[in-house]
N, CA, C and O atoms as a Maestro MAE file, in Angstrom:
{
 s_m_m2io_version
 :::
 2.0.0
}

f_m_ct {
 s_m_title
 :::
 protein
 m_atom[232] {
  # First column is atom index #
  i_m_mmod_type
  r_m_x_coord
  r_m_y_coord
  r_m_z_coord
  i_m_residue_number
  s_m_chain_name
  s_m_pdb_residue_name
  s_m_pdb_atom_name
  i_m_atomic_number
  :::
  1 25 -46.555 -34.873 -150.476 1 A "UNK " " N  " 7
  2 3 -46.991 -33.911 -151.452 1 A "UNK " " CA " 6
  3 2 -45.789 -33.260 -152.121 1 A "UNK " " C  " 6
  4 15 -45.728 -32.047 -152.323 1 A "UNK " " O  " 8
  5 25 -44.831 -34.131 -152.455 2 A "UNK " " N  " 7
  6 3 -43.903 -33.646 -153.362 2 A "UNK " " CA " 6
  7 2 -44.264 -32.356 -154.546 2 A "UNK " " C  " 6
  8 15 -43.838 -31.208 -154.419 2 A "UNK " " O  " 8
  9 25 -45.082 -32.800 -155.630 3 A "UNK " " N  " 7
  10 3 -45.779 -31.822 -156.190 3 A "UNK " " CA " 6
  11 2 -45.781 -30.521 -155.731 3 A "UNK " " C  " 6
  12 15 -45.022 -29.676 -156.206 3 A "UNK " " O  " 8
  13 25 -46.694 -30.248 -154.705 4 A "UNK " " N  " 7
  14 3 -47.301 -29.160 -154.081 4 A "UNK " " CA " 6
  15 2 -45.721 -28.511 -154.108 4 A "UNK " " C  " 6
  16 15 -45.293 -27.807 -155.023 4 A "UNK " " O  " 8
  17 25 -44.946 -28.917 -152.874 5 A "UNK " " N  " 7
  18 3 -43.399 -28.291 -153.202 5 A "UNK " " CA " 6
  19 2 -42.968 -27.902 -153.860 5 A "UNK " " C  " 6
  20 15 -42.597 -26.730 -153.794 5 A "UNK " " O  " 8
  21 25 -42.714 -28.878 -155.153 6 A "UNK " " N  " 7
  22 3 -42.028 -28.421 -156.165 6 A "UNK " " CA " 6
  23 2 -43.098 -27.384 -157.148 6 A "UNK " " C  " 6
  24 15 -42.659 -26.500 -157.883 6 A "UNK " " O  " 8
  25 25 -43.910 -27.562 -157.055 7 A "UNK " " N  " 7
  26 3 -44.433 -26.223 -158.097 7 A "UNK " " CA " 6
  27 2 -45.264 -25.593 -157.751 7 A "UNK " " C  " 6
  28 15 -46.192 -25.272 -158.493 7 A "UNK " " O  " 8
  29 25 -45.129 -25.110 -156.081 8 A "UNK " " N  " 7
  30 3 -45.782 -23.944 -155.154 8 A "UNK " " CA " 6
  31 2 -44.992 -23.296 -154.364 8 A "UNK " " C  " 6
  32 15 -44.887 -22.069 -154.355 8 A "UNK " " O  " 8
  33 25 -44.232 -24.261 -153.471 9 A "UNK " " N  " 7
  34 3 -43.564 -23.575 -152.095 9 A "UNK " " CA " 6
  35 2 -42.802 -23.263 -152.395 9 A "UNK " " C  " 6
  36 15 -42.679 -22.047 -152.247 9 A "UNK " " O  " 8
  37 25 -41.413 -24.129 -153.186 10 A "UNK " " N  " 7
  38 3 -40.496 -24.017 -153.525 10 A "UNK " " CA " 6
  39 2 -40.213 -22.413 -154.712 10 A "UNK " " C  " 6
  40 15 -39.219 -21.686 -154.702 10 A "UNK " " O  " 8
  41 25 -41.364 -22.291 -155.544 11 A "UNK " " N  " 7
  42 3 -40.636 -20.889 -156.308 11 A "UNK " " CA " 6
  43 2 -41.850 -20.036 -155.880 11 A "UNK " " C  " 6
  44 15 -42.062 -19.303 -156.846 11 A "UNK " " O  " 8
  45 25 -42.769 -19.761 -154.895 12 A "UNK " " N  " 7
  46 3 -43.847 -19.032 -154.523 12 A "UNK " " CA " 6
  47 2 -43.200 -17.813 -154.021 12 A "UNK " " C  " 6
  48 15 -43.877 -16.801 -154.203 12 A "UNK " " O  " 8
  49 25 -42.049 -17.636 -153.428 13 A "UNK " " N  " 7
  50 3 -41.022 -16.937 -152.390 13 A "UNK " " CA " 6
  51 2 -41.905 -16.645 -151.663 13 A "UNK " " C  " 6
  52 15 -41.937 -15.427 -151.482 13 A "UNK " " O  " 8
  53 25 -42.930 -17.376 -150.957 14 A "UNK " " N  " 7
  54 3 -43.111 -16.915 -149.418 14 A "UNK " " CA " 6
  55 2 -41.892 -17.011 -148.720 14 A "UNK " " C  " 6
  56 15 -40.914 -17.757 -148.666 14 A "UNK " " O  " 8
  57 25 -42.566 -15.365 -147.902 15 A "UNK " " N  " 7
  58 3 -41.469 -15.242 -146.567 15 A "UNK " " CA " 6
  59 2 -41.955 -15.689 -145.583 15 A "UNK " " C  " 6
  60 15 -40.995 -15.914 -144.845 15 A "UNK " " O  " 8
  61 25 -42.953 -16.001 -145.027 16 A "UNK " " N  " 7
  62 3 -43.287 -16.433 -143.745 16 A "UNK " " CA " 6
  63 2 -44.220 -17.463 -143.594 16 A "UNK " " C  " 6
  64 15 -45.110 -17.384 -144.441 16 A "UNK " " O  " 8
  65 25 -44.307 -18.167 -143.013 17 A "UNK " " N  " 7
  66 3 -45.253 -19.448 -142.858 17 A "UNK " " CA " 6
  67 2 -46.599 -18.333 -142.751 17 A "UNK " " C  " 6
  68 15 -47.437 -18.563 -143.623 17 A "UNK " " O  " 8
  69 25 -46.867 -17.428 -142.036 18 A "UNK " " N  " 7
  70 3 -48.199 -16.694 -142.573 18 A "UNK " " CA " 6
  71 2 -48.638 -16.481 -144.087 18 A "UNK " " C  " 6
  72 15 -49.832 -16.254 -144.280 18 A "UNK " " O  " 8
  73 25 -47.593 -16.544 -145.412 19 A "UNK " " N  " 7
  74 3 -47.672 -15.904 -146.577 19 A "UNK " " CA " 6
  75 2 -48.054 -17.475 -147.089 19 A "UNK " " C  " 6
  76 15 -48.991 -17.611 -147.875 19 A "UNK " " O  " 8
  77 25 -47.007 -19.104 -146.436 20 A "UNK " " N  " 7
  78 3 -48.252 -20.101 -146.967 20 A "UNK " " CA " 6
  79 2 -49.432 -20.547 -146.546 20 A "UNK " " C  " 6
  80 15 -49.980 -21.267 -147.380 20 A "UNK " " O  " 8
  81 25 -49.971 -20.400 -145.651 21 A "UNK " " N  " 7
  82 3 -50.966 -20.404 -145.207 21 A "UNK " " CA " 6
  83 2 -52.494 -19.732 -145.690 21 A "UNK " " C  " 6
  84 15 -53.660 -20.114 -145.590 21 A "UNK " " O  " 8
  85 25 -52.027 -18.900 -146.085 22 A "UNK " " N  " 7
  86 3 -52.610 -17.708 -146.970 22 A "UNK " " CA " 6
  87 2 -53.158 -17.925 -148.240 22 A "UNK " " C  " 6
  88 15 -54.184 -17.456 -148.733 22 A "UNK " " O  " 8
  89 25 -52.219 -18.804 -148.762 23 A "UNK " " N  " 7
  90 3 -52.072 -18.424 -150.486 23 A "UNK " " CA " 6
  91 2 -51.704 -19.792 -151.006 23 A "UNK " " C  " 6
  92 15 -51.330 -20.004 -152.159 23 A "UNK " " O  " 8
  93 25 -51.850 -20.769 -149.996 24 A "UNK " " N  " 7
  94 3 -51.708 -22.655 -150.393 24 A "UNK " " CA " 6
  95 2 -53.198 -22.436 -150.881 24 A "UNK " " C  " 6
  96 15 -53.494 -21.914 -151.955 24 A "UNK " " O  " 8
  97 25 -53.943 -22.831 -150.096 25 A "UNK " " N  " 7
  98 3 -55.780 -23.102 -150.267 25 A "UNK " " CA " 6
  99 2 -55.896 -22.409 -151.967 25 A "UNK " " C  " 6
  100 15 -56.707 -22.986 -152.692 25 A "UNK " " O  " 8
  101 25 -55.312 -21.514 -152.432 26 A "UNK " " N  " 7
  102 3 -55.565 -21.226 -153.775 26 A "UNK " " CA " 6
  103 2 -55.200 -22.106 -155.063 26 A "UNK " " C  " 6
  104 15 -55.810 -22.530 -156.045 26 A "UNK " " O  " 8
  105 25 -53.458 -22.184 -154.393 27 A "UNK " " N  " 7
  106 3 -52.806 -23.393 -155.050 27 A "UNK " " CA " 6
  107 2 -54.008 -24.846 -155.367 27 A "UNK " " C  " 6
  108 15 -54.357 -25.213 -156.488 27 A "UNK " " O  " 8
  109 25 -54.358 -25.330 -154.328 28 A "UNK " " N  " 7
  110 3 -54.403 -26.409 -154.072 28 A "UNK " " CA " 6
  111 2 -55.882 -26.454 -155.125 28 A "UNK " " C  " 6
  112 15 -56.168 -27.323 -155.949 28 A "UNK " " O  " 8
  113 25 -56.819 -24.953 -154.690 29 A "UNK " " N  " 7
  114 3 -58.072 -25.707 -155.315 29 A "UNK " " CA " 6
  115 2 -58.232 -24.925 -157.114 29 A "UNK " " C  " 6
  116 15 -59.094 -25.271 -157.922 29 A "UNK " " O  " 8
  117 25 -57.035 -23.723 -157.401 30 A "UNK " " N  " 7
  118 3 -57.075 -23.648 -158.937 30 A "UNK " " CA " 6
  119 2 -56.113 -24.442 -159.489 30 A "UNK " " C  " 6
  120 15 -56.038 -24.493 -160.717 30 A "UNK " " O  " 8
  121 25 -55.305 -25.121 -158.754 31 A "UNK " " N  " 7
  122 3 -53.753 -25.951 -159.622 31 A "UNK " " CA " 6
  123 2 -54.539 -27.176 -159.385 31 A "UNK " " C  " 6
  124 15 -55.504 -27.591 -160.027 31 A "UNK " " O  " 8
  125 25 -53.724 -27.885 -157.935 32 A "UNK " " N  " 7
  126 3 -53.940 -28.995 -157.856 32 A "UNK " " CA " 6
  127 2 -55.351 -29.897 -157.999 32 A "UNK " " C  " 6
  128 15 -55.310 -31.056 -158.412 32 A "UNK " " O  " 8
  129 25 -56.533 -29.274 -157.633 33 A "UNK " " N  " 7
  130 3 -57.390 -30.395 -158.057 33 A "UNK " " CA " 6
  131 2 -58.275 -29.812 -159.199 33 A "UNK " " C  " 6
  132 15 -59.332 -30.354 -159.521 33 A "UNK " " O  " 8
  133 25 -57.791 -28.664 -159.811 34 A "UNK " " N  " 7
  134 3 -58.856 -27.921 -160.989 34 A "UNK " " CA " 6
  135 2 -58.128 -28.785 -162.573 34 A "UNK " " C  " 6
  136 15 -58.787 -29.366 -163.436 34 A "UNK " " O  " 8
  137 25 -56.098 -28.537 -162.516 35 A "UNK " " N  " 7
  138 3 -55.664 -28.578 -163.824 35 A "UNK " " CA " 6
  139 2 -54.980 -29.709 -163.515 35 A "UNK " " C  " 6
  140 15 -55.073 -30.304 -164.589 35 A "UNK " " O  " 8
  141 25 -54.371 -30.407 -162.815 36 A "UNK " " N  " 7
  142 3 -53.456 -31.490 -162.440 36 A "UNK " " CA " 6
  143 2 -53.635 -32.369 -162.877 36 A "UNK " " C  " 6
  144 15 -54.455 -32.875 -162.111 36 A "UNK " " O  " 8
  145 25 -53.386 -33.379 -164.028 37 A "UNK " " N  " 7
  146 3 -53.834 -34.683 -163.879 37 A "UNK " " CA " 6
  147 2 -53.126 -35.872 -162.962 37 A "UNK " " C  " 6
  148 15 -51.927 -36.133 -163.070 37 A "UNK " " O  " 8
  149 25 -54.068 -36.599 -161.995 38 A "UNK " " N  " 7
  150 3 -53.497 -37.335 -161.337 38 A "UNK " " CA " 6
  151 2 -53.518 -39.137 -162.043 38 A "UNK " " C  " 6
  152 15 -54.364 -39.750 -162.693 38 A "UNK " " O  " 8
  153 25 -52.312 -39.461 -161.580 39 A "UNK " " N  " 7
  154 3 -52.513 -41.056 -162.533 39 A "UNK " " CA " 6
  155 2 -53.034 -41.954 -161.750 39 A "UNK " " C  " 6
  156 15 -53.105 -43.064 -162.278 39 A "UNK " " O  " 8
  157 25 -53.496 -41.869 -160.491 40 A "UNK " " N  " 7
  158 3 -54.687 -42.773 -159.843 40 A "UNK " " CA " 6
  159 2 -55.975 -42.588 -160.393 40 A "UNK " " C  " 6
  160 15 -56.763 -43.522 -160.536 40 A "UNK " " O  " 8
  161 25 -56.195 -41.529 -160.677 41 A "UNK " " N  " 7
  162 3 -57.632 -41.393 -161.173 41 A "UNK " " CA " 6
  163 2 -57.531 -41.205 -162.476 41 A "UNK " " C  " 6
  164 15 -58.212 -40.410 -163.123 41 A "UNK " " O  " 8
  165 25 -56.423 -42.144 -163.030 42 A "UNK " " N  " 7
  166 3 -56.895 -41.982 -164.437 42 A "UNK " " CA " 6
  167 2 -56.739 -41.331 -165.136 42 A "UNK " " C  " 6
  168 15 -57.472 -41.223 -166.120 42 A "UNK " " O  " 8
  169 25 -55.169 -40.249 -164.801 43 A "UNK " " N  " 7
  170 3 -54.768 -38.799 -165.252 43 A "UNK " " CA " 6
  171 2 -56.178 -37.979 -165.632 43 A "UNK " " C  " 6
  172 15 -56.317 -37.411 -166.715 43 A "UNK " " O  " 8
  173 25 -57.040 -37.995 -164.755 44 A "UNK " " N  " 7
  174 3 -57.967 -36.968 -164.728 44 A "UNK " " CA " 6
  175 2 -57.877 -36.322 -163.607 44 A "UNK " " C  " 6
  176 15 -57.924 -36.919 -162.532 44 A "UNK " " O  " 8
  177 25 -57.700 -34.692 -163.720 45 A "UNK " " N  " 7
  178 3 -57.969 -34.043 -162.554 45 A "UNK " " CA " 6
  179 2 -59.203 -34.281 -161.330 45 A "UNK " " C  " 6
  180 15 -60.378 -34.496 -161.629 45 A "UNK " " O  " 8
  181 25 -58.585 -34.181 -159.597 46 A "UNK " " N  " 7
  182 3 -60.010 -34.933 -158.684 46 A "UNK " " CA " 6
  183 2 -61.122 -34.015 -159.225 46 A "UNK " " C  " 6
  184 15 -62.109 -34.713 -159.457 46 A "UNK " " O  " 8
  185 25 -61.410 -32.342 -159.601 47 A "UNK " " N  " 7
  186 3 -62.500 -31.872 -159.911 47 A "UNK " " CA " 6
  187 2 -63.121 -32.962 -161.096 47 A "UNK " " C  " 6
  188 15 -64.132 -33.651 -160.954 47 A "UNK " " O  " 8
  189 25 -62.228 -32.918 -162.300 48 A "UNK " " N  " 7
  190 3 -63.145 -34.274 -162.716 48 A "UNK " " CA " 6
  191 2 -63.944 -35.514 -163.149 48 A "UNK " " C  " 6
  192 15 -64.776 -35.934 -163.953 48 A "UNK " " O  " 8
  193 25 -62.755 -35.993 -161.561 49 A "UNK " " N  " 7
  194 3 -63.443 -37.603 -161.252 49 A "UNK " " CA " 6
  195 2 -64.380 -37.322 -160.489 49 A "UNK " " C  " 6
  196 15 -65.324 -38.111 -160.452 49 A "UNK " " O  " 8
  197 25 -64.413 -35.963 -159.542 50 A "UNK " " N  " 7
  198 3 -65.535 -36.085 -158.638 50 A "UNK " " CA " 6
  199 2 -66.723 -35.925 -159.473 50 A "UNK " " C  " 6
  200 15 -67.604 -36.755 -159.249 50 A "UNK " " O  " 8
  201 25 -66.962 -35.050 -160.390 51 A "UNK " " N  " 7
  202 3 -67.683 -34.667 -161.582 51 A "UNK " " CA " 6
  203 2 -68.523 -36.366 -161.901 51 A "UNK " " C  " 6
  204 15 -69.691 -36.729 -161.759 51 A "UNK " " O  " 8
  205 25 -67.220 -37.117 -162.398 52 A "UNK " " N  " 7
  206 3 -67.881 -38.172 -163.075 52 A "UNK " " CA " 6
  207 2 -68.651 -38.940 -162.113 52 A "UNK " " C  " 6
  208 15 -69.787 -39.141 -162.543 52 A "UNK " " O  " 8
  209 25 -68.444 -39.439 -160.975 53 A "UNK " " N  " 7
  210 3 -69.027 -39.811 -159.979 53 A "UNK " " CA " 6
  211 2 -70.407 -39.381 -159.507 53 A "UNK " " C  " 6
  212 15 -71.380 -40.111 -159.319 53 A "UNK " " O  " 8
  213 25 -70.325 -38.174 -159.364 54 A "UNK " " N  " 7
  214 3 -71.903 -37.740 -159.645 54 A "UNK " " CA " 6
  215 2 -72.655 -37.952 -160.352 54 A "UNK " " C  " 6
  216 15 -73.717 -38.538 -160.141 54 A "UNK " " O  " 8
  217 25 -72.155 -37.402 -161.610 55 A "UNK " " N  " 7
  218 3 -72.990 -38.273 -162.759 55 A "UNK " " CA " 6
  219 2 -73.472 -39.281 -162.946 55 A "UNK " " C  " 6
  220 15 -74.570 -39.363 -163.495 55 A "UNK " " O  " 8
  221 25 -72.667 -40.519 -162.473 56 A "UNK " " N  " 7
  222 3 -72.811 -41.848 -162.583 56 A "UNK " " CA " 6
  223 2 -73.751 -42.244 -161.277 56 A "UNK " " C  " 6
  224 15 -74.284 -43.342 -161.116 56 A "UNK " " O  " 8
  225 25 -73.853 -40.918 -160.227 57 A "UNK " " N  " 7
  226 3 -74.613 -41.871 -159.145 57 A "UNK " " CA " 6
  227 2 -76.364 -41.007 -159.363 57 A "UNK " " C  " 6
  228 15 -77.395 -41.135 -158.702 57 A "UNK " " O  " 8
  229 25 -76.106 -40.311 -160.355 58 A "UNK " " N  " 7
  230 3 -77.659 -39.867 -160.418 58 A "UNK " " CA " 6
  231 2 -78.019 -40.534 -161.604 58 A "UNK " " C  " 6
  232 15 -79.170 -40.455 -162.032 58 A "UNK " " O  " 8
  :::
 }
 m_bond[231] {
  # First column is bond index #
  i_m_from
  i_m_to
  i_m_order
  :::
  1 1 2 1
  2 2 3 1
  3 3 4 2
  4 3 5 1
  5 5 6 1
  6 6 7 1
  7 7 8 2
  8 7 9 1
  9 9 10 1
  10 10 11 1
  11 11 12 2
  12 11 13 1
  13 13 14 1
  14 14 15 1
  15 15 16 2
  16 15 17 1
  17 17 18 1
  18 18 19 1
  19 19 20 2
  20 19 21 1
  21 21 22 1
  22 22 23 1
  23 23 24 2
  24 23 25 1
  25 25 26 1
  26 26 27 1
  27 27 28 2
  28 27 29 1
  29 29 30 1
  30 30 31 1
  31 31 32 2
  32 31 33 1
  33 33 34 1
  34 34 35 1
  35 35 36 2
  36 35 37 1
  37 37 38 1
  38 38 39 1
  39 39 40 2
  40 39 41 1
  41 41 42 1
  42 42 43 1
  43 43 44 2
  44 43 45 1
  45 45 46 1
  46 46 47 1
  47 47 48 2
  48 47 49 1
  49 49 50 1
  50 50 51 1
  51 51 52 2
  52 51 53 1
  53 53 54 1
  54 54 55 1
  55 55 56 2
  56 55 57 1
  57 57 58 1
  58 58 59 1
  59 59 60 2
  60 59 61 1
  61 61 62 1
  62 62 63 1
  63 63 64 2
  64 63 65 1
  65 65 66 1
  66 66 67 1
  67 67 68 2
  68 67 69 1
  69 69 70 1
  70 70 71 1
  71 71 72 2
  72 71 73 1
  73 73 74 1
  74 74 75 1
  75 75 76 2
  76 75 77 1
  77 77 78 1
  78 78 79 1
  79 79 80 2
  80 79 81 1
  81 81 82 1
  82 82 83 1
  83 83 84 2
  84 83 85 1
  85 85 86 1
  86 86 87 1
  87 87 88 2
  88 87 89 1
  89 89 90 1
  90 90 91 1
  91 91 92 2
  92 91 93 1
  93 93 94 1
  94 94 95 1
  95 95 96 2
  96 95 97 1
  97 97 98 1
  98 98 99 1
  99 99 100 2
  100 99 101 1
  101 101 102 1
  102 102 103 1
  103 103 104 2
  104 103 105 1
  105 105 106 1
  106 106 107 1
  107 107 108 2
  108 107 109 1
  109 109 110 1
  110 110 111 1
  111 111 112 2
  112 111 113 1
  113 113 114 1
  114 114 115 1
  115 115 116 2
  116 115 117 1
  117 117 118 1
  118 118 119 1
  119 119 120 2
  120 119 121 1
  121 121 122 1
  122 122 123 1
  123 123 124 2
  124 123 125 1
  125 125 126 1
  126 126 127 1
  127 127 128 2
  128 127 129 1
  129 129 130 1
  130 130 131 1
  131 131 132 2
  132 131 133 1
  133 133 134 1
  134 134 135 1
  135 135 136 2
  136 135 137 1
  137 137 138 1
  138 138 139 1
  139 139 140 2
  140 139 141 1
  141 141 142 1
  142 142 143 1
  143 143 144 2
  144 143 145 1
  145 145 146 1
  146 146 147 1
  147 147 148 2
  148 147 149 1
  149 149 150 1
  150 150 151 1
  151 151 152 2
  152 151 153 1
  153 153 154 1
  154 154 155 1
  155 155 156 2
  156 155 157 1
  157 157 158 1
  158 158 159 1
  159 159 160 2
  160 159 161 1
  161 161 162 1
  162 162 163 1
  163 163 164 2
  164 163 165 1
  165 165 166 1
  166 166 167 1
  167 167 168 2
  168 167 169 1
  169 169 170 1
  170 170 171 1
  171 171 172 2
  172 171 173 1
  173 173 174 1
  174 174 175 1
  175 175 176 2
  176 175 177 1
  177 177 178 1
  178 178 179 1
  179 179 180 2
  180 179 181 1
  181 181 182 1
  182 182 183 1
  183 183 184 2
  184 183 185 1
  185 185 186 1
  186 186 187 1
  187 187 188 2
  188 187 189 1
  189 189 190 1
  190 190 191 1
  191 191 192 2
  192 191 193 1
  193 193 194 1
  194 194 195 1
  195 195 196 2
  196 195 197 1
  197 197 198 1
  198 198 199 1
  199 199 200 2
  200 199 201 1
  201 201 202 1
  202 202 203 1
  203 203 204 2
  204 203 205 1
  205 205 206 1
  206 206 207 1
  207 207 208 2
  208 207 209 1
  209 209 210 1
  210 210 211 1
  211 211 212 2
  212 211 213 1
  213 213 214 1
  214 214 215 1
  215 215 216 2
  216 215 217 1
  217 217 218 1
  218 218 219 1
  219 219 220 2
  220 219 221 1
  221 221 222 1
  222 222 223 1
  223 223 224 2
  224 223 225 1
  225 225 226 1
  226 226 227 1
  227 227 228 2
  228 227 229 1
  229 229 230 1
  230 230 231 1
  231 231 232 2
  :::
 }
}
């Protein structure tokens, strides 16, 4: 999870492994799978490919 590092941990200035623990789970579900585009899925963010998938299975 290079990513996550470089544009969370790395300038977040947590001080303590309690402060990521805390405040990753936010990262992860307004950055990484809300705005991110990933190029496995098609530079579409996973919110949505999961989106399209549903769609396609109803």
């Amino acid at each position: 999870m290079k990513t996550l590092k470089v544009e969370d941990i790395y300038i977040g200035g947590y001080d303590t492994f309690a402060d990521v623990a805390a405040r990753l789970p936010r990262f992860i579900e307004k950055v990484y799978n809300a705005k991110r585009l990933h190029s496995v899925l098609d530079y579409r963010s996973p919110n949505e490919f999961e989106d399209q998938l549903v769609q396609q299975a109803a």
